[in-house]
MIPA-592817 format. One line per 8 residues: number of its first residue (from 1); for each residue x, y, z of N, C-alpha, C. Coordinates in steps of 0.001 Angstrom, whole numbers. Example, Ala and Ser with C-alpha at 12.3 -4.5 7.8 and 13.67 -1.06 7.14 Angstrom:
2
1	13190 -5690 7800 12300 -4500 7800 13200 -3300 7800 ~ 12850 -2250 7080 13670 -1060 7140 12900 30 7870;
***
This chain:
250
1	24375 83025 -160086 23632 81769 -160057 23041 81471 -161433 ~ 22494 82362 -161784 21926 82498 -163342 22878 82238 -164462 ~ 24481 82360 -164615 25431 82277 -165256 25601 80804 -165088 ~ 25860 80201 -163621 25931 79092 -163559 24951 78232 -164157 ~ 23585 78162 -164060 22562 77376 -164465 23223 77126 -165812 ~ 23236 78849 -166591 23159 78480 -168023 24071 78135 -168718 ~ 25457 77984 -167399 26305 76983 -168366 26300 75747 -168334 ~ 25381 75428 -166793 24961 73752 -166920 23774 73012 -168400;
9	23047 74094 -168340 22196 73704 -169236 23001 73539 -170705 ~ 23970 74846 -171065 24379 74603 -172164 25402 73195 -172483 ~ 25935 72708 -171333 26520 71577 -171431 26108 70633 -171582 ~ 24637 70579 -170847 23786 69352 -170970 23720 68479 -171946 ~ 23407 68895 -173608 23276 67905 -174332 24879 67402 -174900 ~ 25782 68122 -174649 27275 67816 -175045 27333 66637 -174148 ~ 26920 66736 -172632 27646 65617 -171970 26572 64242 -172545 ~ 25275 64865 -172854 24593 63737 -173020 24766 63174 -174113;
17	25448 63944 -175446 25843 63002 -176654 26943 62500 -176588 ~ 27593 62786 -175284 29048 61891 -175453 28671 60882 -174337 ~ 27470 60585 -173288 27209 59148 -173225 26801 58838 -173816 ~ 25692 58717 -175032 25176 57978 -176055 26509 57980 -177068 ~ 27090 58644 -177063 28493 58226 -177905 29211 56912 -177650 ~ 29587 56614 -176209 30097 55965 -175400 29838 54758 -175461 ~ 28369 54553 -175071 27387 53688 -174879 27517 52779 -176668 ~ 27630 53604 -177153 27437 52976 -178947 28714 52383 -179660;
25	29280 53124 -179260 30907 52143 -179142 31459 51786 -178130 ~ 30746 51245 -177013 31107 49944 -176432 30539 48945 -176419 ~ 31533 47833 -176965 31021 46665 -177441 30315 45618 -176762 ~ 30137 44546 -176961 28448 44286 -176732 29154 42268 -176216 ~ 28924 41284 -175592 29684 40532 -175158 29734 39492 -176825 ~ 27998 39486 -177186 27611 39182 -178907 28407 39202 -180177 ~ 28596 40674 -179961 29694 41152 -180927 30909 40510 -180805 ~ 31443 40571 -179603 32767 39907 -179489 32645 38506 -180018;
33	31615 37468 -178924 31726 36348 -179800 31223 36262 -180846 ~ 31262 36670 -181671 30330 36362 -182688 32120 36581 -183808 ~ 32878 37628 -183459 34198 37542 -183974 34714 36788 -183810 ~ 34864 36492 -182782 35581 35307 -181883 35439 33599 -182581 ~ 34089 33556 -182935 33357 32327 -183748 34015 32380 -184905 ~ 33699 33386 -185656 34222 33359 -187145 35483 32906 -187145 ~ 36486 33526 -186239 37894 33210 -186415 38029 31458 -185504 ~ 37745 31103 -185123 37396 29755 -184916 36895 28373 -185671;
41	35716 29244 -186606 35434 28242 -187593 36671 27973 -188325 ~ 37328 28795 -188941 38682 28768 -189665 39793 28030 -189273 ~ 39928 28348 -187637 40953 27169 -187250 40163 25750 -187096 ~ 38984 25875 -187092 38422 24259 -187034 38768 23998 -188640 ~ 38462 23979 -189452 38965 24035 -190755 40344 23672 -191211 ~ 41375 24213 -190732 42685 23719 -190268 43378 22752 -189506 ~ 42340 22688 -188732 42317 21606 -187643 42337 20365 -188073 ~ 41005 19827 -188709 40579 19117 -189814 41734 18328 -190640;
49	42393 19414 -191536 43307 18944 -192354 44786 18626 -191753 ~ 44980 19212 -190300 46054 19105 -189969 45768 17707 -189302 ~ 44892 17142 -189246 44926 15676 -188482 45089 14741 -189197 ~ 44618 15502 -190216 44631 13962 -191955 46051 14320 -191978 ~ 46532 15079 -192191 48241 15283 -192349 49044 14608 -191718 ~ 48795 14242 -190066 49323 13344 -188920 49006 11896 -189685 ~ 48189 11620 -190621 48342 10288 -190585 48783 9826 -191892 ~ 49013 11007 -192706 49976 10518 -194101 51576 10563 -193695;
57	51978 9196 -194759 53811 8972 -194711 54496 10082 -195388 ~ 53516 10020 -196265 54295 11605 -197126 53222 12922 -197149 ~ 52944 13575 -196272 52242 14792 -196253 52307 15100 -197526 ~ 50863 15598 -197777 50798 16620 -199109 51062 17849 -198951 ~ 51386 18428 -199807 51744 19977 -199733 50907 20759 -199696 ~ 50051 20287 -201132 49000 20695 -201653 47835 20926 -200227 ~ 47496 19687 -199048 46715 20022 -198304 47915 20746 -196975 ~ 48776 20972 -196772 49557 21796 -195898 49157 23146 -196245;
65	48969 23749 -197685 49222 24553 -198323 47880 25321 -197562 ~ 46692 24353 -198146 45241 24914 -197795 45269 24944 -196209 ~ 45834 23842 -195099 45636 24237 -193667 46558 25951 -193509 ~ 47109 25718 -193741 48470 27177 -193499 46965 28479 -194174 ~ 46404 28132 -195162 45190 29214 -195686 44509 29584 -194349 ~ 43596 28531 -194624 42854 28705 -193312 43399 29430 -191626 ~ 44654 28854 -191535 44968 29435 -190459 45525 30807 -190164 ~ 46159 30943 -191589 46341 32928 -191910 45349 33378 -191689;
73	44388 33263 -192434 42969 34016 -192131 42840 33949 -191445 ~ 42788 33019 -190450 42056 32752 -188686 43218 33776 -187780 ~ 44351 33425 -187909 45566 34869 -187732 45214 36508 -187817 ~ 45073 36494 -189030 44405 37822 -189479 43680 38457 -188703 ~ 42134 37208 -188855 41186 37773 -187867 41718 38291 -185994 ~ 42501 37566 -185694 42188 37445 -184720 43600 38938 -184381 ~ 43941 39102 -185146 44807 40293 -184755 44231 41892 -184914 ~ 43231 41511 -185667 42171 42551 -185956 41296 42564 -184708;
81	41056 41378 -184184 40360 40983 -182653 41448 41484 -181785 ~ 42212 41690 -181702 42657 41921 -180169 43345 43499 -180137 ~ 43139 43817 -181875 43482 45547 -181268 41986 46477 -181193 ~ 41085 45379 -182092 39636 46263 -181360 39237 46425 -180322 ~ 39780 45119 -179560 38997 44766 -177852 40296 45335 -176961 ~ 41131 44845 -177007 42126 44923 -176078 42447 46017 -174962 ~ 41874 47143 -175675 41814 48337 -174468 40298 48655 -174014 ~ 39486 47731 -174628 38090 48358 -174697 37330 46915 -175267;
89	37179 46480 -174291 36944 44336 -173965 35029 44506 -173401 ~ 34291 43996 -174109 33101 44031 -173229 32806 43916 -171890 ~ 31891 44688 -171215 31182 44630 -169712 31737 43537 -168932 ~ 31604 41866 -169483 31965 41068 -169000 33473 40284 -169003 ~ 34138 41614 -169455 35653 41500 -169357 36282 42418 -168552 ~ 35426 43591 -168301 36362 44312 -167337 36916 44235 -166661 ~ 36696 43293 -165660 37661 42726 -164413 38798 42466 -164597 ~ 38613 41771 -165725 40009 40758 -166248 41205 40832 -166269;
97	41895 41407 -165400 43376 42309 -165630 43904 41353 -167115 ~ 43939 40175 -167029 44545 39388 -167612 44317 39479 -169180 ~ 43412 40230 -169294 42502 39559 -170749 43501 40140 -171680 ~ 43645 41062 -172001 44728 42101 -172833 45841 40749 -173245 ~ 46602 39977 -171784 47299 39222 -171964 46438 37937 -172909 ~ 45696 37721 -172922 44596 36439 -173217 44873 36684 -174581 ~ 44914 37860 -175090 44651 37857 -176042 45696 37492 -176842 ~ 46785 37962 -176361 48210 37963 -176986 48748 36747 -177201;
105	48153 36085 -175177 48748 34601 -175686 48264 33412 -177003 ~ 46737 33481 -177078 46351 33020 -178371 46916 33528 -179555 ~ 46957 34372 -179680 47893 35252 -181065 49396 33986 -181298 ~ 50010 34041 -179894 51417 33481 -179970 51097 31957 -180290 ~ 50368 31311 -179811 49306 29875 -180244 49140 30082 -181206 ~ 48669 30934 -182225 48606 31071 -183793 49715 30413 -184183 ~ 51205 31275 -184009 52299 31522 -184480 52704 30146 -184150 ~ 52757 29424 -182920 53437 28195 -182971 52705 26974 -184314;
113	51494 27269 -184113 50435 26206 -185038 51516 26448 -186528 ~ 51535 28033 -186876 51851 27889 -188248 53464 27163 -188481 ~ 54418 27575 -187102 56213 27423 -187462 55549 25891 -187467 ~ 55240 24962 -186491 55023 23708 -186733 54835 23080 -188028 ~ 53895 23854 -188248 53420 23428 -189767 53688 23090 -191114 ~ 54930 24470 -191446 55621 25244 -192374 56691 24305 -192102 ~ 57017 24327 -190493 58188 22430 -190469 58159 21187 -190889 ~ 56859 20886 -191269 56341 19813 -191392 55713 18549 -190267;
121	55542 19621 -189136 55454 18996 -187457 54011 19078 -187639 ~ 53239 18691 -188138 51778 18392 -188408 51131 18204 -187046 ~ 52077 17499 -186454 51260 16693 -184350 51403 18035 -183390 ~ 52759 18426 -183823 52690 19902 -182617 52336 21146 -183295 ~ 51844 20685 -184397 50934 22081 -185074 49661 22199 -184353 ~ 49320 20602 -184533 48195 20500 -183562 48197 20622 -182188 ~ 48693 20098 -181961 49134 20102 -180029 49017 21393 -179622 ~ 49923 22117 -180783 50005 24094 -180443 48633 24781 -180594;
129	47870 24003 -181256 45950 23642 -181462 44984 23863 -180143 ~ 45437 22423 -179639 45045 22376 -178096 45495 22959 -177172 ~ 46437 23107 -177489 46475 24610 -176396 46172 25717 -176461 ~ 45773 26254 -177750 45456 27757 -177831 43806 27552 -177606 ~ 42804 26571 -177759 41569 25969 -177249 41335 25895 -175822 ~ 42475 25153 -175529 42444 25672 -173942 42273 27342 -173657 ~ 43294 27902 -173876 43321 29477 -173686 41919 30346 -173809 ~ 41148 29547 -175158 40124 30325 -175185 38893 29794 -174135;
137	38878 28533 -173800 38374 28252 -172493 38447 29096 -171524 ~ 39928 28786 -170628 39944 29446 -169462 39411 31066 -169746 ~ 39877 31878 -170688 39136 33298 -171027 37916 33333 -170491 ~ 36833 32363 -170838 35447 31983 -170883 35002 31957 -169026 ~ 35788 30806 -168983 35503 30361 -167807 36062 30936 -166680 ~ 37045 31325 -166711 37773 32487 -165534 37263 33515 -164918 ~ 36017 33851 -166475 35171 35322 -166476 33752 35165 -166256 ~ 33222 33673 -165429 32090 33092 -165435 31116 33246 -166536;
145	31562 32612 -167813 30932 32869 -168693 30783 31356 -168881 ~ 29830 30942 -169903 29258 28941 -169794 29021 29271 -171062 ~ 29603 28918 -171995 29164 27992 -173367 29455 26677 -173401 ~ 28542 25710 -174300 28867 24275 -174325 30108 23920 -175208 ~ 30368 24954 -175937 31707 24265 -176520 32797 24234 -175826 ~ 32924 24906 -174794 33423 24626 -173682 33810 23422 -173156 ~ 32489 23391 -172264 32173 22123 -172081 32651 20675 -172787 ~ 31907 20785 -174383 32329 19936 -174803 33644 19401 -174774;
153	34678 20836 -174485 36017 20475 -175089 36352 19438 -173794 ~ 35840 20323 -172320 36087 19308 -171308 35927 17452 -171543 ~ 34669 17376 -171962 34486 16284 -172350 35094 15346 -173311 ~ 35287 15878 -174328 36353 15335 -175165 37907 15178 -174547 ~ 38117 15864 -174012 39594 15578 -173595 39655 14052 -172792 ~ 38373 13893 -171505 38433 13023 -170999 37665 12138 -171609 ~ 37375 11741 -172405 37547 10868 -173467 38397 10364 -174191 ~ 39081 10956 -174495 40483 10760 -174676 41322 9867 -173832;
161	41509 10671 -172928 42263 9627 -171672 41354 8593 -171609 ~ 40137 8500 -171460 39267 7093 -171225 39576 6105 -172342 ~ 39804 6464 -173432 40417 5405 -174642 41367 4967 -174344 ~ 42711 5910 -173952 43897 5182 -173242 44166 4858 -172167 ~ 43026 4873 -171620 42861 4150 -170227 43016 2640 -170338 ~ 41645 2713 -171150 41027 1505 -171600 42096 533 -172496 ~ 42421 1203 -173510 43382 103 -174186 44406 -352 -173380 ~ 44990 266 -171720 45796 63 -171312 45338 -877 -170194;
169	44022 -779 -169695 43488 -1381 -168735 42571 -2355 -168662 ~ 41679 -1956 -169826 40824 -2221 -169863 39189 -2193 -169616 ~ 38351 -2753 -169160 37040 -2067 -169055 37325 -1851 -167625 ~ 38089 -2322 -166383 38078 -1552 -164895 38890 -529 -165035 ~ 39803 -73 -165712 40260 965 -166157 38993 1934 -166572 ~ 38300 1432 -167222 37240 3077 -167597 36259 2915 -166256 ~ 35726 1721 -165865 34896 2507 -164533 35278 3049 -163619 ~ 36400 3356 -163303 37079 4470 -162325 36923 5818 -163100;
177	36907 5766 -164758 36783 7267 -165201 35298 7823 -165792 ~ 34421 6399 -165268 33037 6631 -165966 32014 7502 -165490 ~ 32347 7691 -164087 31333 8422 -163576 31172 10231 -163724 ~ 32879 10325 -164256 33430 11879 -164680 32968 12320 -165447 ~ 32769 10678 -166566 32431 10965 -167532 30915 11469 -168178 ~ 30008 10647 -167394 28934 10954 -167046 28741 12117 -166211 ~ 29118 12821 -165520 29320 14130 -165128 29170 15617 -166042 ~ 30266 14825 -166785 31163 15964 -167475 30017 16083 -169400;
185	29403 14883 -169261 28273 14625 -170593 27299 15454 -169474 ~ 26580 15312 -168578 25587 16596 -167852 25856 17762 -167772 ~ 26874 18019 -167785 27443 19566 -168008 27231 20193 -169168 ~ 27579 19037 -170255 27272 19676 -171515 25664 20311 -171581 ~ 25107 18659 -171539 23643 18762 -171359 22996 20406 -171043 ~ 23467 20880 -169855 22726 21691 -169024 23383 23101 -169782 ~ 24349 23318 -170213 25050 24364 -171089 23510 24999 -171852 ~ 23563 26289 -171938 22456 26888 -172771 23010 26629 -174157;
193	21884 26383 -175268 21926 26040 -176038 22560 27200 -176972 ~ 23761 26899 -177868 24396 28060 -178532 23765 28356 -179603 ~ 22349 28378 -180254 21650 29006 -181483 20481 29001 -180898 ~ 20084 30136 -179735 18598 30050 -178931 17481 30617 -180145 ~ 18221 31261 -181044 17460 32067 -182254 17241 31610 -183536 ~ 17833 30456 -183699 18144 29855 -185062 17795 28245 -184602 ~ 16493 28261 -185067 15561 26937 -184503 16316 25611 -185730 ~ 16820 26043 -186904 17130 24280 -187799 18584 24435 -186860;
201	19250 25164 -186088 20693 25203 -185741 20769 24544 -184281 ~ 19360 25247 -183717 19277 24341 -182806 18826 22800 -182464 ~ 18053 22703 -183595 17476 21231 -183870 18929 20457 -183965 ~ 19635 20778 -184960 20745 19855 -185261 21554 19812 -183941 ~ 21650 20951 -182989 22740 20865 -182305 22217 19605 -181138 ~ 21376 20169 -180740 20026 19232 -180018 20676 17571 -180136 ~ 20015 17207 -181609 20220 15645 -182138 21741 15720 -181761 ~ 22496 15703 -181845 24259 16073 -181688 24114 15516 -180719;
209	23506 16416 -179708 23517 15735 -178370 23012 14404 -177665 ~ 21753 14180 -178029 21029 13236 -177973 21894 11694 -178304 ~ 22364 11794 -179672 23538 10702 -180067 24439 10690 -178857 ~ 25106 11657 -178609 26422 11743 -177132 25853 11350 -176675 ~ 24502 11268 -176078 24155 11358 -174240 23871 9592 -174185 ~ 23098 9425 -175487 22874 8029 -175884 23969 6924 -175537 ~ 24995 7266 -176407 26285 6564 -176530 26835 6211 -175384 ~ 26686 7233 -174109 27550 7608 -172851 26905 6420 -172318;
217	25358 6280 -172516 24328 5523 -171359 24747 3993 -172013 ~ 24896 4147 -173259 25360 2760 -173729 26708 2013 -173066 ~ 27687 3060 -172674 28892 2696 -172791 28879 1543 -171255 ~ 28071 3310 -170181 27745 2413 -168556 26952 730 -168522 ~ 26187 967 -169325 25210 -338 -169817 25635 -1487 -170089 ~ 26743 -1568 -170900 27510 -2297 -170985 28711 -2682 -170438 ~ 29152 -2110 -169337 30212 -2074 -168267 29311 -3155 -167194 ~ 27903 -2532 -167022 27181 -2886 -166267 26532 -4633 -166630;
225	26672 -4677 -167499 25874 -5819 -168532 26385 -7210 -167571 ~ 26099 -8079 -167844 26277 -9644 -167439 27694 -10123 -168477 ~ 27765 -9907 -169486 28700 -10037 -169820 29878 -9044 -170548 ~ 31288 -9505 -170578 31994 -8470 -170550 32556 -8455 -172283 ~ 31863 -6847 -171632 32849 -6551 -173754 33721 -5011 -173575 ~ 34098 -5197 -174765 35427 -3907 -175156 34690 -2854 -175602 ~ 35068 -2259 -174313 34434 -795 -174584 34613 309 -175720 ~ 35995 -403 -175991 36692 1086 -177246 36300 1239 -178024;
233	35066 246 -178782 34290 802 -179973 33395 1951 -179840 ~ 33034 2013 -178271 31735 2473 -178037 32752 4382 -177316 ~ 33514 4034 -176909 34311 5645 -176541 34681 5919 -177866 ~ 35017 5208 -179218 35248 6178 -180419 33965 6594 -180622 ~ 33333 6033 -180887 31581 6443 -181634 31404 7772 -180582 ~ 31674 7764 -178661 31369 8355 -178495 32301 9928 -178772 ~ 33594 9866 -179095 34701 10866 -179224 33804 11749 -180848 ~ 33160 10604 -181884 32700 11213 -182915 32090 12068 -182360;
241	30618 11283 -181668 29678 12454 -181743 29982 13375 -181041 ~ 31172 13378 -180246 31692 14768 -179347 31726 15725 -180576 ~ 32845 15338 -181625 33076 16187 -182650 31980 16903 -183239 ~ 31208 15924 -183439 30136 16208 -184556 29159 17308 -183475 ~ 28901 17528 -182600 28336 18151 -181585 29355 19564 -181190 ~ 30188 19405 -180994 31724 20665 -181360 31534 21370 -182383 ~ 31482 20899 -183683 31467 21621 -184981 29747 22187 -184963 ~ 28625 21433 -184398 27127 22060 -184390 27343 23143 -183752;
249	28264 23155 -182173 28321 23886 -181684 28563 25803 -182108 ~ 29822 25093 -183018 30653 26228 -183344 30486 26869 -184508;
***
């Protein structure tokens, strides 16, 4: 009995420095996004230039040259991201059978953004854009996790369609999509604020919003009004401040 004790005891602090071992390299949900961000800012960056590219006759090289930058790096990162996490994904990924895959499929969303690119397909560089945005959504949201850039993206999309609603329909064309829309602007709203620690980050993100929520109430207001006007000035202004509220976000 005495042999036994004292080989429990002698084990004791071995097993106990290999949970504090454990515990210290496993990663933290923070850590992840906080990688996750960095390599994001970069494709927003790319993003950027790949839209000015969609609207030149003769693409520059010179700015192809710098989106293709940005998006290596954002590549880079994110391949460095998915062999750190991939077997060993924070607390709030464990479930995920899928995630391992999550990861890969954004990786392959890299790869289409750049062949597009390097083609001179500037629209399905982007397109290959929005979809790898999506991907990092559903990740988010699959795993009940709520950030507003999220959100936002929801919102922006249907905004989108509400512009080509509208140019196609007109203003009864958007009040069938206004109330979503107004929905889908409260969602943002209620999203915890993404810089709870960084008070000028949150101020700005804040005002960001305030402009959106503004714009949205303008848009109903004027649907609602006595007389009838064209809404599409008022869904671009509001698609800006989506952006401009996206990039505070991110």
């Amino acid at each position: 009995m005495r042999f036994k004790t004292a080989i429990i005891l002698s084990l004791f602090p071995i097993l106990c420095g290999m949970a504090l071992s454990a515990a210290e390299t496993t990663p933290t949900l923070a850590q992840f996004d906080d990688e996750v961000a960095q390599c994001r800012r970069l494709l927003r960056q790319y993003c950027a230039i790949t839209l000015n590219l969609m609207t030149q006759k003769n693409p520059s090289d010179k700015l192809r040259d710098e989106a293709l930058g940005y998006l290596r790096d954002a590549k880079a990162r994110w391949v460095a991201i998915r062999a750190k996490y991939q077997d060993l994904p924070p607390a709030e990924y464990r479930a995920d059978r899928e995630f391992k895959g999550r990861l890969t499929d954004i990786l392959d969303a890299f790869g289409d953004m750049e062949t597009h690119l390097l083609a001179g397909r500037a629209k399905r560089s982007s397109q290959a854009c929005g979809f790898a945005c999506g991907l990092f959504v559903a990740m988010h949201e699959q795993n009940n996790l709520v950030y507003a850039l999220d959100r936002l993206y929801h919102l922006r999309n249907l905004t989108k369609t509400a512009i080509a609603a509208t140019q196609a329909g007109g203003p009864a064309s958007l009040r069938e999509i206004l109330p979503e829309l107004m929905h889908r602007r409260d969602r943002v709203l209620l999203a915890p604020c993404p810089w709870p620690d960084d008070q000028d980050r949150a101020n700005a993100y804040e005002n960001s919003l305030r402009r959106l929520s503004a714009t949205v109430d303008q848009i109903a207001i004027n649907l609602g009004g006595r007389e009838q006007q064209n809404p599409s000035k008022n869904l671009r202004e509001l698609l800006d401040a989506i952006q401009e509220a996206y990039v505070m976000a991110l």
